[in-house]
N, C-alpha and C positions, 0 to 999 in steps of 0.2 A: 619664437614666431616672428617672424619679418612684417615691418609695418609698410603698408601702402603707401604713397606721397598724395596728397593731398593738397589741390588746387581750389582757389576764390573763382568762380566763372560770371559771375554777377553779382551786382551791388545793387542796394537801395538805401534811401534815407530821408528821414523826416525832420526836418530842426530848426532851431530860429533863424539860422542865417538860410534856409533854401529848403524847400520841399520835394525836390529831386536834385539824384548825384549831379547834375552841370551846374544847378544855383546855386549847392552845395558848395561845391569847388572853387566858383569863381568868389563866393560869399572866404576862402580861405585864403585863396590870391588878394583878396583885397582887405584884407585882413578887419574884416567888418564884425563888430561887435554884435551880437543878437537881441543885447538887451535893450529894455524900457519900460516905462510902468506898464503898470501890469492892468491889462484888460479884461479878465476871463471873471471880475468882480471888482466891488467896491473895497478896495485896499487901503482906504483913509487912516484906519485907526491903526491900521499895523506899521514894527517899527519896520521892516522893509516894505516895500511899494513897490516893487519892480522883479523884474524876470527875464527870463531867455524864453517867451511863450513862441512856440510855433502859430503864427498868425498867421501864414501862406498857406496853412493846410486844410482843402477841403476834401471829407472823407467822400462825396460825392461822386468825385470825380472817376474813382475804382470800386463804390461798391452803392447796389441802391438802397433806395431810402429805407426797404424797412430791415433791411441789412445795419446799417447807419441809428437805426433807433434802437436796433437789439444787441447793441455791441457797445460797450465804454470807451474810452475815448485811445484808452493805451493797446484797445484791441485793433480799433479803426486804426493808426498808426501802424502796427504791426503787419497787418494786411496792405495796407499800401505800397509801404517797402520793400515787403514779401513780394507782391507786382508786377512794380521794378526793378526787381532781385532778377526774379524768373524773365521779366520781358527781355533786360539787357543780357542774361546767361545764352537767351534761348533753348529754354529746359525745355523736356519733351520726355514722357514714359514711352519708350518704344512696345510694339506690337509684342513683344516677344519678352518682354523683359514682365521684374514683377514689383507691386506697388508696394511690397513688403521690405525692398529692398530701398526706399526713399523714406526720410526722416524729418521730422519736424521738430528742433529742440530750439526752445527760446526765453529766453529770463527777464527777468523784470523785479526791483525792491518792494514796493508794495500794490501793484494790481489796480481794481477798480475803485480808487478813493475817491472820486467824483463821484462814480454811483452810488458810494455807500453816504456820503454826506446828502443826495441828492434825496434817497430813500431813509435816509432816517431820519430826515425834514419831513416828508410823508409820515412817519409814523406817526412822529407826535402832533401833528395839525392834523391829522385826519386819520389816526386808525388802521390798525392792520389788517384789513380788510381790503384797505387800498393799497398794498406795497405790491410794485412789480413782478409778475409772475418772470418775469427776466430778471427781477436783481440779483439772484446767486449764480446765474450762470453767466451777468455779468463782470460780476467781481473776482471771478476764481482766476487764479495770475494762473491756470493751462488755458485759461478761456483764448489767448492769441496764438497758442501752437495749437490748439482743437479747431479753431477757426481755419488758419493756413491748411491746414491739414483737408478738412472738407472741402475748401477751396478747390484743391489739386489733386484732391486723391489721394493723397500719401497712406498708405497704412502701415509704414516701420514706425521703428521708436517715435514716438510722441508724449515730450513733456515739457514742464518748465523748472528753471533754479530758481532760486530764491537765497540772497546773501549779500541785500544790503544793495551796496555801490559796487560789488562786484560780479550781479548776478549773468551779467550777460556775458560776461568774460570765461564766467563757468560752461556759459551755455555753449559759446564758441570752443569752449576748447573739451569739451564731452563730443561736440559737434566732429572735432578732430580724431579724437580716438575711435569714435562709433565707425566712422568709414577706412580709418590706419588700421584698426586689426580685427577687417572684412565684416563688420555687425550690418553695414549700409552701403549703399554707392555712391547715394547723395543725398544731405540733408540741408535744408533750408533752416538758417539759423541767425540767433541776433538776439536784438531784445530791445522794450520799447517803456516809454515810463511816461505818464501824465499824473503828474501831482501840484499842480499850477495852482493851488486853489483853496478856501480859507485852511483848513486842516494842514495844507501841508505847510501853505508860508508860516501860520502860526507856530506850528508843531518847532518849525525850525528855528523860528525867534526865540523861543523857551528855549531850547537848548544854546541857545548866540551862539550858532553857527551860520547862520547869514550875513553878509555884508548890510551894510544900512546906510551907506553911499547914496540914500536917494537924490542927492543933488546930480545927480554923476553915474545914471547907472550904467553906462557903455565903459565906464573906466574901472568901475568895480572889481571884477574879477580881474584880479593880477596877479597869478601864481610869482611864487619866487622872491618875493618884493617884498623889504620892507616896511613896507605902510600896509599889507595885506590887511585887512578885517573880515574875513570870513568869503565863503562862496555865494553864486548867484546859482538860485534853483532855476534849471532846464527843466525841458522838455521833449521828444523826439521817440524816433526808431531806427534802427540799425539794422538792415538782413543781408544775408546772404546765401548766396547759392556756393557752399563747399561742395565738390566732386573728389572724386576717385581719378589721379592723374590721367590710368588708363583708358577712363569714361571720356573723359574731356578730350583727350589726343584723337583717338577713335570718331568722335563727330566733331571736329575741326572748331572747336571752342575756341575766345578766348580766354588767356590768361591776365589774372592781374598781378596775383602774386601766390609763393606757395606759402601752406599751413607746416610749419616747419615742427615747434614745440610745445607746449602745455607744461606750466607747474602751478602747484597751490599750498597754501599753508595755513593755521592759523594761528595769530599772536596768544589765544586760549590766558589773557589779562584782562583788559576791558571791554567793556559792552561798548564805546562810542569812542574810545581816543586809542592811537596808535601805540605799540611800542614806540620809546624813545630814539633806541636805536636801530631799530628797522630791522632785524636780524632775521625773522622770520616773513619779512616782505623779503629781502635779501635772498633767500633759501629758497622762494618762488620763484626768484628772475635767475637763480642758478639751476632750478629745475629744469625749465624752461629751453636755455641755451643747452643743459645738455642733451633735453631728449632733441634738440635741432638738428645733433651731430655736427653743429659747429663751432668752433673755437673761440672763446669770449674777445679775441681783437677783431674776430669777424662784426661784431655789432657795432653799425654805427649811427643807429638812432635808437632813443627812446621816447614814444611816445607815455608821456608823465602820465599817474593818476594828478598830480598839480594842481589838489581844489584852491588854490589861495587862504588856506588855514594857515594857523599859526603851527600848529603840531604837526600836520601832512609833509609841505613842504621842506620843512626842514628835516624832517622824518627819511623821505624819500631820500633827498639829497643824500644822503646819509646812508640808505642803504647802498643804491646805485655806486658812490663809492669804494663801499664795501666789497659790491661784487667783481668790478671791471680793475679796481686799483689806479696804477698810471696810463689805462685804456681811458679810463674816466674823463681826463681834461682832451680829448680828442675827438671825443663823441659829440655828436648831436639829440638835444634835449629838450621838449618841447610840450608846450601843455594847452591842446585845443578847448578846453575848457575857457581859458581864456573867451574865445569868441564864441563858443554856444553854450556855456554856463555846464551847471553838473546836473546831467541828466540821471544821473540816482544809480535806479540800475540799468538802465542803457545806456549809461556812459561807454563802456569799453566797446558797443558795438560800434556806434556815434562814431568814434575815436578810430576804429579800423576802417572806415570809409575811408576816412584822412591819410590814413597811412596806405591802405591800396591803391587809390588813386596820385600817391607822392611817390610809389612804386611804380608807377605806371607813367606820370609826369615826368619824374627825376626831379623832383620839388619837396624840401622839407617846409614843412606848416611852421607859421612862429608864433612863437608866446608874445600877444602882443600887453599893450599899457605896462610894458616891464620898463619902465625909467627908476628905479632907484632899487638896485638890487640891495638883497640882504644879505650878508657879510658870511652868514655860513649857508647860504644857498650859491654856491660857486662853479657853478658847472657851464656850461656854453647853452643858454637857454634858446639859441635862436630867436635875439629879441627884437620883435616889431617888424619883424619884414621876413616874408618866405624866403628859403636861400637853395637857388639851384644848386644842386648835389643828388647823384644817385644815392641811395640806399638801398645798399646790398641785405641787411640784414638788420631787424629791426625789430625789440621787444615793447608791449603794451601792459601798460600797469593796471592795476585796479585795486583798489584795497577799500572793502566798506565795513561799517557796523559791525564788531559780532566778531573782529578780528581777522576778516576774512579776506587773506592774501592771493588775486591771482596775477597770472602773467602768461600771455602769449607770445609768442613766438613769430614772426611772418619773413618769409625774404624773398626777393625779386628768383625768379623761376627761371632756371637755365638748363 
């Protein structure tokens, strides 16, 4: 069976550097850090302080108040972006066409954690008598593709992934197959995460995978480097409007870029650190380029999963040269985390904003605060400053928790 080509027709996005794709953008041109102490609570006692918090984003602005009260905070995100997905696509269910044929898939690593800490504060000072008749329809990580979905009508596939720091990378690239072999025409897709907050900073300190740079938290996250000490927890959402080439051509859409590949895998070793040697991230990013149908020297960007760990980074490195070989030292390598922290499992959508719009610019995003690389992280990081350059062809990493490898695929559309 021959698979459809599959087009980005709009973009949305939620993050510490900007609450829409132009603040977004300009917030990556100027290679602006997201971080700072953290506001969304008293952070005194923890040993990080600080974060990538989306503080420009008011849910108000796209949905009313008691919209706003019956939704948690990774759902309000997801619907805003969702939005500005549809606004900038200019999506439209024609008269004749049917809603079964439009999809809603989108991911997220753990859901409504603000609510559940919110409401099981309520329990115990006052009784289960008082817990929210909204808290479980808050907290259900489909609660932001069930939302979108009423939003717009959609009634095709509707769901969410779940895997970690990968989930939304899943969700994009299930997004890709549901319309390449004919399940859908067009599905709104991405993925959104809020975990700004006691449970998750702490949860992340126990395990010391946070930075704790709190002298310095705009310099913290520094994939690649050195002196890395651990990631800075994001926050955000990522959506997009994926179409059916033929849909898109037909109502004079624009294009950002195409949906070229999909691969996944898992390391099936540990629960929270990487393979050493990458071999089965490796086997995703080769997945990937081959269902592109493109040739691994065609790839000349990757946008890194790059949390600034000590195991990731060198991890990665490590695969990527695995897969490209002497392609490797020619490519371009970069890791937007750097400037809007590791949004969990919205990262990969977050991260494709970047890469659509550097598809559409001719701009690669850089890895910034990279001054003192590490000696087996040797790859062309794109350090400290965007570098004009088209990308033709370009794979997006994700690897979270639970071993779980993905990679997309995207290239400028011709």
């Amino acid at each position: 069976m021959s698979r459809r080509r599959v087009v980005i027709t709009g973009v949305g996005v939620i993050s510490s550097i900007g609450s829409d794709p132009s603040t977004f953008w300009n917030g990556i041109l100027e290679c602006r850090s997201g971080a700072g102490p953290i506001t969304a609570f008293d952070a005194t006692d923890y040993k990080t302080r600080f974060a990538c918090e989306a503080s420009g984003f008011d849910p108000s602005e796209t949905m009313d108040g008691k919209l706003v009260r019956t939704v948690d905070r990774f759902t309000q995100m997801a619907i805003a972006a969702s939005q500005q997905a549809v606004d900038d696509s200019g999506l439209e269910i024609g008269e004749d066409e049917d809603p079964q044929r439009f999809g809603v898939i989108t991911g997220t690593g753990i859901g409504g954690l603000l609510e559940i800490e919110n409401q099981h504060s309520i329990l115990l000072e006052r009784g289960p008598s008082r817990l929210s008749p909204f808290f479980i329809p808050k907290i259900m990580m489909n609660a932001a593709s069930g939302q979108v979905a009423i939003r717009y009508g959609f009634q095709g596939p509707n769901y969410a992934t779940a895997s970690a720091c990968a989930s939304s990378q899943h969700a994009l690239g299930l997004a890709l197959d549901s319309i390449a072999l004919g399940a859908t025409d067009v599905v709104i897709t991405g993925g959104s995460e809020a975990c700004v907050c006691p449970c998750g900073i702490g949860g992340f300190n126990a395990m010391k995978a946070l930075s704790t740079r709190n002298d310095s938290p705009q310099s913290a996250s520094r994939p690649f480097t050195a002196s890395r000490d651990g990631f800075v927890l994001g926050e955000g959402a990522g959506m997009f409007v994926f179409e059916s080439l033929e849909r898109a051509k037909a109502r004079g859409a624009k294009i950002y870029a195409e949906v070229l590949g999909f691969g996944m895998t898992d390391d099936a070793d540990h629960i929270a650190a990487p393979l050493p040697d990458g071999a089965l991230a490796a086997a995703a990013m080769r997945a990937a380029v081959k269902q592109s149908g493109r040739a691994i020297t065609n790839v000349n960007y990757v946008n890194a999963h790059g949390t600034s760990t000590p195991l990731n980074d060198k991890m990665e490195t490590r695969a990527i040269r695995s897969v490209f070989g002497e392609h490797a030292d020619s490519m371009m390598v970069s890791s937007t985390k750097s400037q809007v922290g590791h949004c969990l499992g919205a990262s990969g959508a977050v991260e494709l904003v970047a890469i659509a719009m550097g598809i559409e610019q001719g701009i690669v995003p850089a890895t910034i605060n990279h001054d003192d690389p590490d000696p087996e992280c040797d790859l062309d990081y794109v350090p400290n400053a965007p570098r004009e350059a088209q990308i033709e062809v370009a794979i997006s990493n994700s690897f979270g928790f639970g071993g779980h490898n993905a990679c997309l695929c995207v290239g400028r559309f011709a």
